[in-house]
PABARO-859759 format. One record per atom (N, C-alpha, C): x negated, y negated, z; residue in one letter; residue number from 1; atom name. Coordinates in steps of 0.05 Angstrom, whole numbers. Example, Ala and Ser with C-alpha at 12.3 -4.5 7.8 and 13.67 -1.06 7.14 Angstrom:
// PABARO-859759
-264;114;156;A;1;N $
-246;90;156;A;1;CA $
-264;66;156;A;1;C $
-257;45;142;S;2;N $
-273;21;143;S;2;CA $
-258;-1;157;S;2;C $
***
This chain:
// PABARO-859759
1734;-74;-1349;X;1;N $
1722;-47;-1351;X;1;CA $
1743;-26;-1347;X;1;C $
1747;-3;-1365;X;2;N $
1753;15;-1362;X;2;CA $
1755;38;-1353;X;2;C $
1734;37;-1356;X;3;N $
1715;70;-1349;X;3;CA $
1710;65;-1325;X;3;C $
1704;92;-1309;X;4;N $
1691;98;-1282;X;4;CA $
1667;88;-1276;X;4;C $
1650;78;-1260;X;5;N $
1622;72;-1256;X;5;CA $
1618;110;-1249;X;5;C $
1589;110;-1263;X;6;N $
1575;126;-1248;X;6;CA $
1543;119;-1240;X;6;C $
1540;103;-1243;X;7;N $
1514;96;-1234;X;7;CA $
1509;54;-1233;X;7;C $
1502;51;-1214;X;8;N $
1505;20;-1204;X;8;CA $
1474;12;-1204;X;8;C $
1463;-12;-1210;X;9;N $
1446;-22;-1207;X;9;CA $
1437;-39;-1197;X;9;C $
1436;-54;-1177;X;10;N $
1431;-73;-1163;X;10;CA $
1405;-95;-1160;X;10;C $
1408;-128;-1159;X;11;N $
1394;-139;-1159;X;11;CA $
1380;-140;-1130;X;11;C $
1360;-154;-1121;X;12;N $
1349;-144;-1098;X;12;CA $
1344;-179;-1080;X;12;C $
1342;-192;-1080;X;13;N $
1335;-222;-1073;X;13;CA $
1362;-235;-1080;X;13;C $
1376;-242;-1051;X;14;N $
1400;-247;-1050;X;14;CA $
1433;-230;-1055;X;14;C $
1418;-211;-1060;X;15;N $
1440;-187;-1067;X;15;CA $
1435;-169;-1042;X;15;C $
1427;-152;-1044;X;16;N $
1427;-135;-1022;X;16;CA $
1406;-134;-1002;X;16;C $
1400;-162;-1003;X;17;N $
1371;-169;-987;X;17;CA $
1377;-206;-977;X;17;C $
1376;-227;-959;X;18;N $
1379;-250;-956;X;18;CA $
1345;-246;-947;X;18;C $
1324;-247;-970;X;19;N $
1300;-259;-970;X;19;CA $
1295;-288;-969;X;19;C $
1314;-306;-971;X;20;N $
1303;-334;-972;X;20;CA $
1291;-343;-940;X;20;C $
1285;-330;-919;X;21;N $
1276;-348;-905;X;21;CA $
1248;-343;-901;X;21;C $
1250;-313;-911;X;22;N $
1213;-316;-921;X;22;CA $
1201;-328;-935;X;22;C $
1211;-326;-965;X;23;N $
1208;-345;-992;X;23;CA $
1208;-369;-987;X;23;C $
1224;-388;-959;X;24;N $
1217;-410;-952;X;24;CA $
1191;-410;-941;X;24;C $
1195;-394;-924;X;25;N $
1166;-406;-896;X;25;CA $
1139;-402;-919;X;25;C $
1144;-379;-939;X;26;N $
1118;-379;-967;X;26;CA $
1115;-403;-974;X;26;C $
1125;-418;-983;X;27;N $
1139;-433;-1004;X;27;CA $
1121;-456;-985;X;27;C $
1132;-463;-963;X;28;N $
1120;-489;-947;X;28;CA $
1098;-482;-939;X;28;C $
1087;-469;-930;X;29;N $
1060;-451;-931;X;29;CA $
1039;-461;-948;X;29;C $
1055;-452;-973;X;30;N $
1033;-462;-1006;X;30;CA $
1031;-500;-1001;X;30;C $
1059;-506;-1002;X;31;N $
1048;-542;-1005;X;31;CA $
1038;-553;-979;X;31;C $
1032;-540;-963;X;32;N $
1027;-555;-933;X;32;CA $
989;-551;-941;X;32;C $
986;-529;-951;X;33;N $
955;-521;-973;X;33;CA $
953;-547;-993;X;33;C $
969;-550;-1000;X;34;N $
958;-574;-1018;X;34;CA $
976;-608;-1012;X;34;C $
971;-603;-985;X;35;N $
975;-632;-974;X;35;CA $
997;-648;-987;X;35;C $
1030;-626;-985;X;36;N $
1044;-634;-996;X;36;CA $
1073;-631;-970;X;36;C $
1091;-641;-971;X;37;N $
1117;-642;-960;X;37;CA $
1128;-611;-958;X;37;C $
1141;-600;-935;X;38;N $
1159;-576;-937;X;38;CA $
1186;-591;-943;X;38;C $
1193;-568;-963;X;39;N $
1220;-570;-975;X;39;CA $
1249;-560;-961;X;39;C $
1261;-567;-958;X;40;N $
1292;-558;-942;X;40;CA $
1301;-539;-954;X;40;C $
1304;-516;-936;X;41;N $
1320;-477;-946;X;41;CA $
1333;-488;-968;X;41;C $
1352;-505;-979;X;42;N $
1368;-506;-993;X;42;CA $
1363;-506;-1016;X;42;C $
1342;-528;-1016;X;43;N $
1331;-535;-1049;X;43;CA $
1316;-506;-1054;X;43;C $
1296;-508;-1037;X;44;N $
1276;-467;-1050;X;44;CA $
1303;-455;-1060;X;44;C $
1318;-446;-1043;X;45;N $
1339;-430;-1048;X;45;CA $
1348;-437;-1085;X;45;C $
1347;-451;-1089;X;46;N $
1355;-467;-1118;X;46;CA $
1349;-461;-1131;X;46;C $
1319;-455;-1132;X;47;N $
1290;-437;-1152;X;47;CA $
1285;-420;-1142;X;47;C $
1304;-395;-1131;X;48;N $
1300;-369;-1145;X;48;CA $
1322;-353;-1152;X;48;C $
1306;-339;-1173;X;49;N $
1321;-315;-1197;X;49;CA $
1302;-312;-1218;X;49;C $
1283;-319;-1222;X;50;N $
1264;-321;-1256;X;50;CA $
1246;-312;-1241;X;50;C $
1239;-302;-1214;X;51;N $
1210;-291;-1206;X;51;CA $
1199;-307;-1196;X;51;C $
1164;-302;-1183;X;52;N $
1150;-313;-1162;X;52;CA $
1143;-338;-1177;X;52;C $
1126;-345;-1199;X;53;N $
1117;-351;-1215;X;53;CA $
1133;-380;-1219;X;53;C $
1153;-380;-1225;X;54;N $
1174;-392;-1235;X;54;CA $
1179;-415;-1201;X;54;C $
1186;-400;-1181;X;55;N $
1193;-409;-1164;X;55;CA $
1170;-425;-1149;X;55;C $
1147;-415;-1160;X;56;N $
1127;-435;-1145;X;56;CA $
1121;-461;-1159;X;56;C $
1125;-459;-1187;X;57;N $
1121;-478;-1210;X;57;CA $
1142;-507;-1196;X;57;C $
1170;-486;-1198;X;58;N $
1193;-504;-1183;X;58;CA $
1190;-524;-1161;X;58;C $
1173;-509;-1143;X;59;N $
1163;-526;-1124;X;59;CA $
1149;-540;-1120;X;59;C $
1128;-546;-1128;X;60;N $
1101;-551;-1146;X;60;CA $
1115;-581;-1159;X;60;C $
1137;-574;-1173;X;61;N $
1149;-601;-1189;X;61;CA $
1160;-620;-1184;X;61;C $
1169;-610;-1158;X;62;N $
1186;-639;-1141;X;62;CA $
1171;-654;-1135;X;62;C $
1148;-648;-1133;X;63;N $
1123;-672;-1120;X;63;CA $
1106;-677;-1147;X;63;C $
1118;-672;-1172;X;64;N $
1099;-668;-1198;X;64;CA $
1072;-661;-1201;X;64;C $
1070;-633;-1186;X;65;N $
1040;-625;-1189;X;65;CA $
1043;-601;-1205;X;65;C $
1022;-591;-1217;X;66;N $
1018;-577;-1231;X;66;CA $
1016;-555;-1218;X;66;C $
1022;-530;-1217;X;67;N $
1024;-497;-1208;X;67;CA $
989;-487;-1216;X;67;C $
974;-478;-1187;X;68;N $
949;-479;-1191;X;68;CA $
937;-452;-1174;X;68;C $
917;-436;-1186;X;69;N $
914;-406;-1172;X;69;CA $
914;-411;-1148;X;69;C $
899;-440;-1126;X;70;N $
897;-442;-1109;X;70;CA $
939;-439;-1089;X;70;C $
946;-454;-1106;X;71;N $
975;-451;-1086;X;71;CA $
984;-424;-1095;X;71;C $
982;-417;-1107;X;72;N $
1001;-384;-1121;X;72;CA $
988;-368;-1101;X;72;C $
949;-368;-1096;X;73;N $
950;-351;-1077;X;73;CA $
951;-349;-1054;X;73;C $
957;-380;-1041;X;74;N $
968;-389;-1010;X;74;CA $
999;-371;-1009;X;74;C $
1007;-378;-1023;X;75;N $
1043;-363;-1027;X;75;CA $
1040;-335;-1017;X;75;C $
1022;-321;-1043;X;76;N $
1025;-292;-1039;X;76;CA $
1008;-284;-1022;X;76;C $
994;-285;-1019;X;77;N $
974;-284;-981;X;77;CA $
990;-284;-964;X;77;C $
1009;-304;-954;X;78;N $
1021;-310;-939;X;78;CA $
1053;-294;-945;X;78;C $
1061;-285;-962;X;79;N $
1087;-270;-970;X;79;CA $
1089;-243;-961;X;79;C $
1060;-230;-976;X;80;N $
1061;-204;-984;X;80;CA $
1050;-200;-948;X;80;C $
1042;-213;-927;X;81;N $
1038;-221;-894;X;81;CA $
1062;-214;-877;X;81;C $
1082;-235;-891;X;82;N $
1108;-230;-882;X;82;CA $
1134;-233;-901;X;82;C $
1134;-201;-921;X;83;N $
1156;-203;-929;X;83;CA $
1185;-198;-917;X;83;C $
1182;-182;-901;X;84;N $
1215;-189;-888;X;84;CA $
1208;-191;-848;X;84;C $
1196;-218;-848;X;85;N $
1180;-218;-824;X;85;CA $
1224;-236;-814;X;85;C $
1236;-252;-831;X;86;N $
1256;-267;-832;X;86;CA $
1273;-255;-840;X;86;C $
1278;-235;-858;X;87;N $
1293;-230;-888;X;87;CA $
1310;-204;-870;X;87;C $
1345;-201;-878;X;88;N $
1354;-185;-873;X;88;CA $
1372;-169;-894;X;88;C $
1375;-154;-890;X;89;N $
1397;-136;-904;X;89;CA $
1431;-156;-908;X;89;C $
1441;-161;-920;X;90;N $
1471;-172;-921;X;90;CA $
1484;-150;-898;X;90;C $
1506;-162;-890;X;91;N $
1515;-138;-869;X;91;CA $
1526;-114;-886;X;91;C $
1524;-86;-876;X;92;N $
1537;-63;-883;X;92;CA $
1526;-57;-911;X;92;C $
1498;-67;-914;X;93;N $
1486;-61;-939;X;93;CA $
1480;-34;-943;X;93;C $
1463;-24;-919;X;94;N $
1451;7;-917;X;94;CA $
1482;25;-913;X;94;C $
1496;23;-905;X;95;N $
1528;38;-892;X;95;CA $
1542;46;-922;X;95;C $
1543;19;-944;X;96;N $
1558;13;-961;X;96;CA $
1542;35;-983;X;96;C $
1510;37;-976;X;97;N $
1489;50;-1002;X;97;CA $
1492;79;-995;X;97;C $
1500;86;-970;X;98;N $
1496;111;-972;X;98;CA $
1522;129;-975;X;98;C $
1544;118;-975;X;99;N $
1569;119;-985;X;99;CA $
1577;114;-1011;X;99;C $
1558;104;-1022;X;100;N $
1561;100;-1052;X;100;CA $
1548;122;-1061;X;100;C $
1518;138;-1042;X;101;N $
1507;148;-1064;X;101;CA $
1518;179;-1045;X;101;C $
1529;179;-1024;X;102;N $
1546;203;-1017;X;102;CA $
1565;212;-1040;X;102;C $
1578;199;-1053;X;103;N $
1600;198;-1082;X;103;CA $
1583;207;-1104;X;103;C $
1556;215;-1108;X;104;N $
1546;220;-1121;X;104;CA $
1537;199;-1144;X;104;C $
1557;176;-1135;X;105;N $
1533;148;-1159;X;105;CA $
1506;149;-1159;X;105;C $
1492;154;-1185;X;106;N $
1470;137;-1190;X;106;CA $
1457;114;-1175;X;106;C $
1443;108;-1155;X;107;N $
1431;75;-1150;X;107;CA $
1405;72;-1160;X;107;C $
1405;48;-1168;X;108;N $
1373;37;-1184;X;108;CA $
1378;6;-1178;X;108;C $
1349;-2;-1176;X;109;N $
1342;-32;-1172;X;109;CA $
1331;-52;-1197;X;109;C $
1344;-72;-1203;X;110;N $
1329;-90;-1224;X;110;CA $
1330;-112;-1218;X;110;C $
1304;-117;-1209;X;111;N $
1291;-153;-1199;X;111;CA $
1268;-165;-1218;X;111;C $
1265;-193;-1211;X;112;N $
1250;-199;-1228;X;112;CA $
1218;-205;-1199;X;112;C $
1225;-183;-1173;X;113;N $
1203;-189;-1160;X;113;CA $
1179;-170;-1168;X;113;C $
1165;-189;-1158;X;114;N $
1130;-160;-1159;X;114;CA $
1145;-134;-1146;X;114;C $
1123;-116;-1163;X;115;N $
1133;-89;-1152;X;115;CA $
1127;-87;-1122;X;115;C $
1093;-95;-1117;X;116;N $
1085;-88;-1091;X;116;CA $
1107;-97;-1066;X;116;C $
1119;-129;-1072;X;117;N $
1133;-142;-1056;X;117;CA $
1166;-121;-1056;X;117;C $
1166;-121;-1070;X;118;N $
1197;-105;-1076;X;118;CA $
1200;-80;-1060;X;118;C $
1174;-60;-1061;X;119;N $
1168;-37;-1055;X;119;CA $
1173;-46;-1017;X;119;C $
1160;-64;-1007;X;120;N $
1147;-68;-983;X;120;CA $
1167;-76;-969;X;120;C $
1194;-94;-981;X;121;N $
1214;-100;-973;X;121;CA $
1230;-80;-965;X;121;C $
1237;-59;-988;X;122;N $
1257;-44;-991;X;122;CA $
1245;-17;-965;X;122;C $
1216;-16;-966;X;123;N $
1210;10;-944;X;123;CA $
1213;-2;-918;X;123;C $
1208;-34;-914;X;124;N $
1207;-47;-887;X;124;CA $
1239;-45;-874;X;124;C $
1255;-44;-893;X;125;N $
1285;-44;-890;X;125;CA $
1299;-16;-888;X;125;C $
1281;2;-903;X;126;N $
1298;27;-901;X;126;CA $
1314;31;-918;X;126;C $
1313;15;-935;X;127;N $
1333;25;-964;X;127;CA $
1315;38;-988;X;127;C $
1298;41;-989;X;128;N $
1286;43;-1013;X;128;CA $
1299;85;-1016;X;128;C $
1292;96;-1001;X;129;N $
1317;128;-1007;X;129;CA $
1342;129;-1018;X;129;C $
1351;102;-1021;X;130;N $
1371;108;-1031;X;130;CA $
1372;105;-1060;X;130;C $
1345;97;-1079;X;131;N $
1347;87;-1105;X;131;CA $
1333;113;-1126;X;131;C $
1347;117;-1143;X;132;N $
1331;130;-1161;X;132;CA $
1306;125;-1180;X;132;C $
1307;106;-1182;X;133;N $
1288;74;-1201;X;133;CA $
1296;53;-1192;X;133;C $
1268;38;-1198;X;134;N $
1271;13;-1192;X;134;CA $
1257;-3;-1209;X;134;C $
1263;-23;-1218;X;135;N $
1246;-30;-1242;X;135;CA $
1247;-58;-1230;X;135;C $
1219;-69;-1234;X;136;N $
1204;-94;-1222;X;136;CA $
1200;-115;-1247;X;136;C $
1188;-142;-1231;X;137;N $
1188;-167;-1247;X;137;CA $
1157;-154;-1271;X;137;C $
1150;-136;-1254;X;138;N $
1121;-132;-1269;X;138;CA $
1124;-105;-1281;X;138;C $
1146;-91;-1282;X;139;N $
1151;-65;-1304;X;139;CA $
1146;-67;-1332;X;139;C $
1157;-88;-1330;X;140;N $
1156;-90;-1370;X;140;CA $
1138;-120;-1378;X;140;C $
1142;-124;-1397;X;141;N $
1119;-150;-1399;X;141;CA $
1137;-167;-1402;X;141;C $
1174;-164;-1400;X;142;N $
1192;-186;-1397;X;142;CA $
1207;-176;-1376;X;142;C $
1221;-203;-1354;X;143;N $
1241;-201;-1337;X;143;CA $
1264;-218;-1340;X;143;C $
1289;-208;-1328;X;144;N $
1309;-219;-1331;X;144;CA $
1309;-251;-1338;X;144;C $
1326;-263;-1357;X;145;N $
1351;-252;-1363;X;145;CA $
1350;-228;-1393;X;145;C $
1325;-222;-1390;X;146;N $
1323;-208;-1413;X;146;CA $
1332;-180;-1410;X;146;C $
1349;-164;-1431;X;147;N $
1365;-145;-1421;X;147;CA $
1344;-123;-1415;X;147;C $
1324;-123;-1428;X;148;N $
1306;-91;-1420;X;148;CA $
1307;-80;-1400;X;148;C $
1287;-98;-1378;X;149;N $
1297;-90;-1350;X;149;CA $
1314;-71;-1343;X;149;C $
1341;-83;-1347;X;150;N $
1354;-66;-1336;X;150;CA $
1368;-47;-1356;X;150;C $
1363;-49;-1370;X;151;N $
1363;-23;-1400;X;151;CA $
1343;-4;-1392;X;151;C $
1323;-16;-1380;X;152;N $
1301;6;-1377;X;152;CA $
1311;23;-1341;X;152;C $
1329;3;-1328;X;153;N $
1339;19;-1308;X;153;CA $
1357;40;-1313;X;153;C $
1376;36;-1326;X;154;N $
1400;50;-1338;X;154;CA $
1382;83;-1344;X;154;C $
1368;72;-1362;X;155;N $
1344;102;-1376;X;155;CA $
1335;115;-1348;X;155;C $
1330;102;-1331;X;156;N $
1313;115;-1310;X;156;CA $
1332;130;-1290;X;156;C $
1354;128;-1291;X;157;N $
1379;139;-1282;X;157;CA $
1388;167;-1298;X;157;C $
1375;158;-1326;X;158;N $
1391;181;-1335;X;158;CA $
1422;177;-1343;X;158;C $
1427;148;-1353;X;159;N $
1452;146;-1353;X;159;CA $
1458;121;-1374;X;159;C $
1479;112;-1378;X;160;N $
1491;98;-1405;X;160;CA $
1501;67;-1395;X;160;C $
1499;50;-1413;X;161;N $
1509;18;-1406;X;161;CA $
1540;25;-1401;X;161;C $
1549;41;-1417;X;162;N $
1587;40;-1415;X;162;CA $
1589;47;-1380;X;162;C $
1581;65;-1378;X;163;N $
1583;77;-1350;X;163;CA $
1569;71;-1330;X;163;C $
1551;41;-1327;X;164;N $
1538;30;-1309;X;164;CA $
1549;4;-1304;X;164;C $
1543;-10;-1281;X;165;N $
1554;-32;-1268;X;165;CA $
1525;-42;-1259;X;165;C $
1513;-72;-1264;X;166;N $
1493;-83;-1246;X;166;CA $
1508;-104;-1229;X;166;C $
1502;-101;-1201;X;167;N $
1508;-113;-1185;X;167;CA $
1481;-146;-1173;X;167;C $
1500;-164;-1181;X;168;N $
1476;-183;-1174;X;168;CA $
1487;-217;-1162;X;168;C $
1481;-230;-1149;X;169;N $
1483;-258;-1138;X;169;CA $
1490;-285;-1163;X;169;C $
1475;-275;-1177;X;170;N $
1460;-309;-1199;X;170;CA $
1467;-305;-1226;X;170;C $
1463;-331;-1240;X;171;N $
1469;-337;-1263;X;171;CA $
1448;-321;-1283;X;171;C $
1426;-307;-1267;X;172;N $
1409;-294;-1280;X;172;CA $
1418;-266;-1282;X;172;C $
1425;-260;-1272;X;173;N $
1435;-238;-1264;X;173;CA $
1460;-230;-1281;X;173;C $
1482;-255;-1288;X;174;N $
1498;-248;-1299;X;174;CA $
1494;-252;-1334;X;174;C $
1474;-267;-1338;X;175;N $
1466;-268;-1363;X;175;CA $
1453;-238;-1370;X;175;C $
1435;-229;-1349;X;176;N $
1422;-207;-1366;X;176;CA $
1449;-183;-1364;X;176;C $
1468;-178;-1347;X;177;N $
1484;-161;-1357;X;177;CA $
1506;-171;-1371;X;177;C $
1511;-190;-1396;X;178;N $
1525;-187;-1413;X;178;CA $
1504;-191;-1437;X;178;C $
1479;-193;-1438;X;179;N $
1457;-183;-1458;X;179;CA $
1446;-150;-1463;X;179;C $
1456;-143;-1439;X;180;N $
1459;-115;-1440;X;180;CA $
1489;-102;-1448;X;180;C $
1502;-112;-1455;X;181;N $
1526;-109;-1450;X;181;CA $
1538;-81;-1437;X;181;C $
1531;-101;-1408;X;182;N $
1544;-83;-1386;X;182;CA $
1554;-87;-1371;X;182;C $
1575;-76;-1353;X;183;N $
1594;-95;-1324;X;183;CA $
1577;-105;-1302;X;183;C $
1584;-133;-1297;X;184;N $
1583;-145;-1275;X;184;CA $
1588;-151;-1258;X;184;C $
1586;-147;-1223;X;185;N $
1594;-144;-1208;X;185;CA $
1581;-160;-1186;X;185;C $
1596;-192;-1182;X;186;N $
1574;-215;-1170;X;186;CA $
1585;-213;-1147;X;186;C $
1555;-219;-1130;X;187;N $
1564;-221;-1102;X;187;CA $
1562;-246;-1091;X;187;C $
1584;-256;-1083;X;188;N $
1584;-290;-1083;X;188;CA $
1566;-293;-1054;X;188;C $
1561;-284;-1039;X;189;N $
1541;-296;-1014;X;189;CA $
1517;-299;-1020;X;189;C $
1506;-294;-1051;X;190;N $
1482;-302;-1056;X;190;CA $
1470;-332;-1062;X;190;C $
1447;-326;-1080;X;191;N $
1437;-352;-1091;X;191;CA $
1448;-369;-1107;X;191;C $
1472;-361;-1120;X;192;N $
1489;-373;-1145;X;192;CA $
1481;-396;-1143;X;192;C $
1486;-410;-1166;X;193;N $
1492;-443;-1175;X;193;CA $
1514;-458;-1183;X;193;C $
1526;-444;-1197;X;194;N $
1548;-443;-1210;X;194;CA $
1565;-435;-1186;X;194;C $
1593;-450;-1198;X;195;N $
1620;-438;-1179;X;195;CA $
1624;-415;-1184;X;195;C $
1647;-400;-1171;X;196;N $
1649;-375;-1182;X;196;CA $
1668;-375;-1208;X;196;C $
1684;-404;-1209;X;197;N $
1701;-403;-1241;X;197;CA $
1685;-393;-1263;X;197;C $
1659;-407;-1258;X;198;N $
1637;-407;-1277;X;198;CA $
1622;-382;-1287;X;198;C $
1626;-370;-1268;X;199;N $
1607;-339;-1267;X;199;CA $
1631;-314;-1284;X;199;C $
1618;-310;-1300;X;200;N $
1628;-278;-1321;X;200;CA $
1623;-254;-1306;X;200;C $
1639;-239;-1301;X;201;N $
1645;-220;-1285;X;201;CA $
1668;-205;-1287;X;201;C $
1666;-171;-1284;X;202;N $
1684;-155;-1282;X;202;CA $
1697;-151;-1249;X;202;C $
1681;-168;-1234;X;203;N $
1691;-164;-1199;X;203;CA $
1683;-178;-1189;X;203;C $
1679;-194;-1165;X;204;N $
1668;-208;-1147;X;204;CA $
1671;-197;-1119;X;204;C $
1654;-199;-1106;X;205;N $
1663;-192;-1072;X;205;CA $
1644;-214;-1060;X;205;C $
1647;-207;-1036;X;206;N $
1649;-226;-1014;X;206;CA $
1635;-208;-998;X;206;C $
1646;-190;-991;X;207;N $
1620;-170;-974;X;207;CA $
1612;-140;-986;X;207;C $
1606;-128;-971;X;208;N $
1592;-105;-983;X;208;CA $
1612;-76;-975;X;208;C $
1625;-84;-950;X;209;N $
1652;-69;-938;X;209;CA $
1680;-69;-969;X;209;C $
1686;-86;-982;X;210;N $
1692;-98;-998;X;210;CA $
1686;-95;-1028;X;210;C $
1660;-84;-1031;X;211;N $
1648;-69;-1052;X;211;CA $
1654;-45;-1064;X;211;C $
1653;-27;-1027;X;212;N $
1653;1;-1026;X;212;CA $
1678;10;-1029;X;212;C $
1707;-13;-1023;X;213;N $
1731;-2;-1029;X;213;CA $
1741;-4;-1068;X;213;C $
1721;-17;-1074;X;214;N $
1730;-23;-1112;X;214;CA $
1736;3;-1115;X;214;C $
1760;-6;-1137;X;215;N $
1768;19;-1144;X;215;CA $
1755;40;-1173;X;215;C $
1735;16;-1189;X;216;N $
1720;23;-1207;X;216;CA $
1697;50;-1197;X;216;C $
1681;45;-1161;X;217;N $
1670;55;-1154;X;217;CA $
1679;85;-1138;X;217;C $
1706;91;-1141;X;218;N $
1711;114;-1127;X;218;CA $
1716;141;-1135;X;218;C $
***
C-alpha cells in the first residue's frame, strides 16, 4: 500500500475483542441441551468467522447431529445472558482506538456477528464511541467473506477502498478484504488457521501498541 490510511475498519471477534470464552461456555451450554459432550476452547475456537449460525452447525457436527431451533436457541439465550460475562478487550485496544481516532481516522466495524450481540459487546466494553458504523452479520442479506459488508462500511464512513485498511484475525477476514480490494492488516493473536506465511496481508502485528506505531496509520 501506498497511500495513507484514512479510515480503518475493524473485525470484532478475535480482533479487537478475545470473545471465545463466552462463545465456548454458549457453545457447551447448547450440547449439554441436547445430551451431548462439551467441546475443548480450542476446537470452538476453530468454527468461528462465518457467524453464529455457522458455528453452531460446526458444533452440532462433531457428534453428527443436525443444527436444530431447539440448540440455536439454548446458544442464544444463554449468549445474548452473557456476552462478555468472559470476553475481554486484547490489551491496549481502547488506548490504541482513541489515538487512532484522536489522528482524525475514520473507525467502523465489520463482523459477521448479530447486530444485537455486537451492539451489547461493544457498549459492555466501552468501545462502541469510538466507531462511526458498524455493519453486522445481519446488515445485509450477505456476510463476509463477501465483500459488501465491508464496502457497505467504507460508504458509511464516507470514505474510499484506496484509502481504507480492514483490520482482522482470520482467513475470513482476509478473503473479504482482497474481494474488496482493500489493505489488510492481520492481527496474528486471533482465531487464524492458517500460518501467518499463509495469510495475504499489507502488515501483521502482534499487538495493538504495535498497530498504533504503523507508519501507514500516522
Amino acid at each position: 500500500m501506498e497511500k495513507l490510511v484514512k479510515s480503518i475498519i475493524f473485525d470484532l471477534d478475535g480482533t479487537l475483542v478475545d470473545t471465545l470464552p463466552d462463545i465456548h461456555a454458549a457453545s457447551n451450554e447448547m450440547l449439554k441441551s441436547v445430551n451431548l459432550e462439551p467441546l475443548q476452547s480450542k476446537q470452538v475456537r476453530s468454527f468461528i468467522g462465518n457467524g453464529i449460525d455457522k458455528l453452531i452447525e460446526r458444533c452440532l457436527n462433531v457428534y453428527g447431529v443436525s443444527r436444530s431451533k431447539e440448540a440455536i436457541r439454548v446458544f442464544m439465550e444463554y449468549y445474548q445472558a452473557n456476552p462478555t460475562t468472559l470476553s475481554k478487550c486484547y490489551e491496549n485496544v481502547e488506548f490504541v482506538l482513541f489515538q487512532l481516532k484522536s489522528r482524525g481516522l475514520k473507525l467502523g466495524i465489520c463482523t459477521n456477528k448479530p447486530s444485537n450481540l455486537t451492539n451489547k459487546v461493544l457498549e459492555n466494553l466501552s468501545l462502541k464511541k469510538y466507531f462511526e458504523t458498524i455493519i453486522c452479520g445481519d446488515t445485509l442479506h450477505v456476510k463476509k467473506p463477501d465483500a459488501r459488508p465491508l464496502l457497505e462500511a467504507v460508504k458509511g464512513l464516507e470514505s474510499d477502498p484506496e484509502s481504507s485498511i480492514f483490520i482482522g484475525d482470520s482467513e475470513v477476514d482476509m478473503k473479504t478484504a482482497l474481494s474488496a480490494n482493500m489493505g489488510f492488516g492481520f492481527f496474528t493473536q486471533g482465531y487464524h488457521k492458517l500460518s501467518l506465511g499463509d495469510i495475504c496481508c499489507d502488515f501483521h502485528f502482534d499487538s495493538y501498541l504495535e498497530l498504533e506505531k504503523n507508519r501507514l496509520l500516522r
